[in-house]
C-alpha atoms as a printed R data frame, in Angstrom:
   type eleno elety resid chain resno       x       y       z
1  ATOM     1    CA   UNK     A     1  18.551  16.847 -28.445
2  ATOM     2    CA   UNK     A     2  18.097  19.435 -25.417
3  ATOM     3    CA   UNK     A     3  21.260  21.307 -24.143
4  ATOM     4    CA   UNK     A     4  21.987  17.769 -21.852
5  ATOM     5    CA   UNK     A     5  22.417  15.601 -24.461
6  ATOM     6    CA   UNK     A     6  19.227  13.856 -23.994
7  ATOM     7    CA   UNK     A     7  16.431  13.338 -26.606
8  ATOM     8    CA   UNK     A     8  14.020  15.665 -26.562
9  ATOM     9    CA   UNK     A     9  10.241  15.144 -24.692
10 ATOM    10    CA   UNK     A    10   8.684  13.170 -27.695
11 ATOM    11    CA   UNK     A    11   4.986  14.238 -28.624
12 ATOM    12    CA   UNK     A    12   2.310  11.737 -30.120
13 ATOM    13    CA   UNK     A    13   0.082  12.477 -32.628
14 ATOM    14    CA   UNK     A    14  -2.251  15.954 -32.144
15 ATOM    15    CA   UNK     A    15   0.415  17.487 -30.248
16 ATOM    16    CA   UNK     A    16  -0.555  15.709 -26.795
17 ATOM    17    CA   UNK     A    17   2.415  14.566 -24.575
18 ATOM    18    CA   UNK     A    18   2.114  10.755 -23.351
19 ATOM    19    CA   UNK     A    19   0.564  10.236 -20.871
20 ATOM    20    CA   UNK     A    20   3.866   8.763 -19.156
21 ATOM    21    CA   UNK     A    21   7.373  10.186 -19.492
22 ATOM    22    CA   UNK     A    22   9.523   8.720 -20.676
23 ATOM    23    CA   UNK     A    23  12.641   9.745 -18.169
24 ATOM    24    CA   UNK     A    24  13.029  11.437 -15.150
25 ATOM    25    CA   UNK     A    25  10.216  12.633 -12.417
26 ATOM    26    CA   UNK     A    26   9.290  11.594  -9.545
27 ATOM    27    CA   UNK     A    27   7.849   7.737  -9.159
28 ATOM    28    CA   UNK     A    28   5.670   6.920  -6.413
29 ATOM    29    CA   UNK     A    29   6.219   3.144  -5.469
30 ATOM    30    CA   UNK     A    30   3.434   1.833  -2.474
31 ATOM    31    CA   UNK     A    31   4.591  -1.487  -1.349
32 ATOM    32    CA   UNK     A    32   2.320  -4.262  -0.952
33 ATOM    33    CA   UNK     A    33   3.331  -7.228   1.071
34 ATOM    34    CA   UNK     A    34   0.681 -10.485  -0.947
35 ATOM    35    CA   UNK     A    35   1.451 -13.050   2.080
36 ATOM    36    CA   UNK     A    36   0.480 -10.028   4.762
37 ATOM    37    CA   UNK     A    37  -2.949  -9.409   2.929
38 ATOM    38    CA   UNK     A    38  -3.453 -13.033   2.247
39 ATOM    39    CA   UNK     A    39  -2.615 -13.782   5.802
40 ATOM    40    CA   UNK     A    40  -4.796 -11.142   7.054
41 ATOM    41    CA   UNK     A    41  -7.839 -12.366   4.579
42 ATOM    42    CA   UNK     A    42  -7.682 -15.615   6.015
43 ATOM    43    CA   UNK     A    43  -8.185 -14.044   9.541
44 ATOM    44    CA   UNK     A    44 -11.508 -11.994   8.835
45 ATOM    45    CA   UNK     A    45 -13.642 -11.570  11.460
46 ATOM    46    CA   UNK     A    46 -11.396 -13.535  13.890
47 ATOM    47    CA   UNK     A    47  -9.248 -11.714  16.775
48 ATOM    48    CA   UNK     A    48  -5.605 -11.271  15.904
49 ATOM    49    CA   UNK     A    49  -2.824  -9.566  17.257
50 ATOM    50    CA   UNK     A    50  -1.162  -7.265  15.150
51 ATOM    51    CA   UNK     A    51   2.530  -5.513  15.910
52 ATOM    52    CA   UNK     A    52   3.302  -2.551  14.543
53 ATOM    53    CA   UNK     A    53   6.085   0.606  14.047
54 ATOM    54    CA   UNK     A    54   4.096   2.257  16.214
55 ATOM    55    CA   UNK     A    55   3.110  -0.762  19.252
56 ATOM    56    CA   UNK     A    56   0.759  -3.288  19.497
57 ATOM    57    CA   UNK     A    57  -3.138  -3.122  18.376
58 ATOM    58    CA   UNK     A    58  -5.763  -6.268  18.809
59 ATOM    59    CA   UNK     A    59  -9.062  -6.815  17.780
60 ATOM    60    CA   UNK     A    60 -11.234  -8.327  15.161
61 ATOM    61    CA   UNK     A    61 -10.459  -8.077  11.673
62 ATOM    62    CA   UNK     A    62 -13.186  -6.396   9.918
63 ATOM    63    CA   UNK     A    63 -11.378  -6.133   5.856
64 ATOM    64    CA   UNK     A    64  -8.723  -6.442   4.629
65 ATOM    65    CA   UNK     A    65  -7.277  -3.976   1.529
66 ATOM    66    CA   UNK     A    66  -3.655  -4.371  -0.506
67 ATOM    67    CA   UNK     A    67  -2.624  -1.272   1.425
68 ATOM    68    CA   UNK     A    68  -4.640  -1.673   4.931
69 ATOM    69    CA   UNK     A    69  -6.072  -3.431   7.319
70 ATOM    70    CA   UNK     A    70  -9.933  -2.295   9.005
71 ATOM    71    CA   UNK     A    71  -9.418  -3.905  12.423
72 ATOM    72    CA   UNK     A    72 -12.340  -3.541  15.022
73 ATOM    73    CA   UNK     A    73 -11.144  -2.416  18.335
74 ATOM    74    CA   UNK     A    74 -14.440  -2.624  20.856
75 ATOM    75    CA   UNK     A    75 -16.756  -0.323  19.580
76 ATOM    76    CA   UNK     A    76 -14.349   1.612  17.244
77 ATOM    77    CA   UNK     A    77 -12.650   1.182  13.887
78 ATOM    78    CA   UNK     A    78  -9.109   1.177  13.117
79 ATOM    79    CA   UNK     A    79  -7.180   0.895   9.753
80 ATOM    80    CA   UNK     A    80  -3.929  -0.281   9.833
81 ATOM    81    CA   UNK     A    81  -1.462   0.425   6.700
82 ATOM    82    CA   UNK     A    82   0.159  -2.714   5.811
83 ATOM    83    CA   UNK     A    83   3.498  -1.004   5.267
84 ATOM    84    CA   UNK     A    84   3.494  -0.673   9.189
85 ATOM    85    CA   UNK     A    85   2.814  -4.431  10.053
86 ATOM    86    CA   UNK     A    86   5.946  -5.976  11.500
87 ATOM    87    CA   UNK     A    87   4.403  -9.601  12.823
88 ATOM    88    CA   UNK     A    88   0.316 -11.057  13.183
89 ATOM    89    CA   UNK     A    89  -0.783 -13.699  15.579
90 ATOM    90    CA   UNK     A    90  -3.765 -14.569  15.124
91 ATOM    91    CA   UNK     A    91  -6.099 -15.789  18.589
């Protein structure tokens, strides 16, 4: 026990700490929205309309990642962070 009452950081074999802990730490969590990506796969290379936190962006979906969107926007190239999509319409 440490002086919190807590177990102490267990070790594995070879004196090599796991490779996660097993408490406390900071956890990084990316949310991924299946329907938006599906949605969005369905729509390559057709136009869509896509709204986001920041406005509204159209143009011609290009690929489509779990945490973006490549969206073709005349002759340049935007990605789009699904975390930011609020609604898609697709043309």
């Amino acid at each position: 026990m440490n002086p919190y009452g807590m177990p102490s950081y267990p070790y594995h074999q070879g004196g090599q700490p796991p490779s996660q802990p097993l408490f406390g730490g900071p956890v990084t969590v990316n949310p991924v929205d299946p329907f938006v990506v599906e949605t969005l796969q369905g729509c390559m290379g057709q136009h869509v309309v896509i709204e986001t936190t920041r406005g509204r962006i159209e143009g011609v979906v290009q690929g489509c990642k779990p945490d973006h969107v490549a969206l073709r926007v005349r002759d340049n190239t935007f990605f789009v962070r699904i975390a930011e999509i609020v609604w898609i319409m697709p043309d």
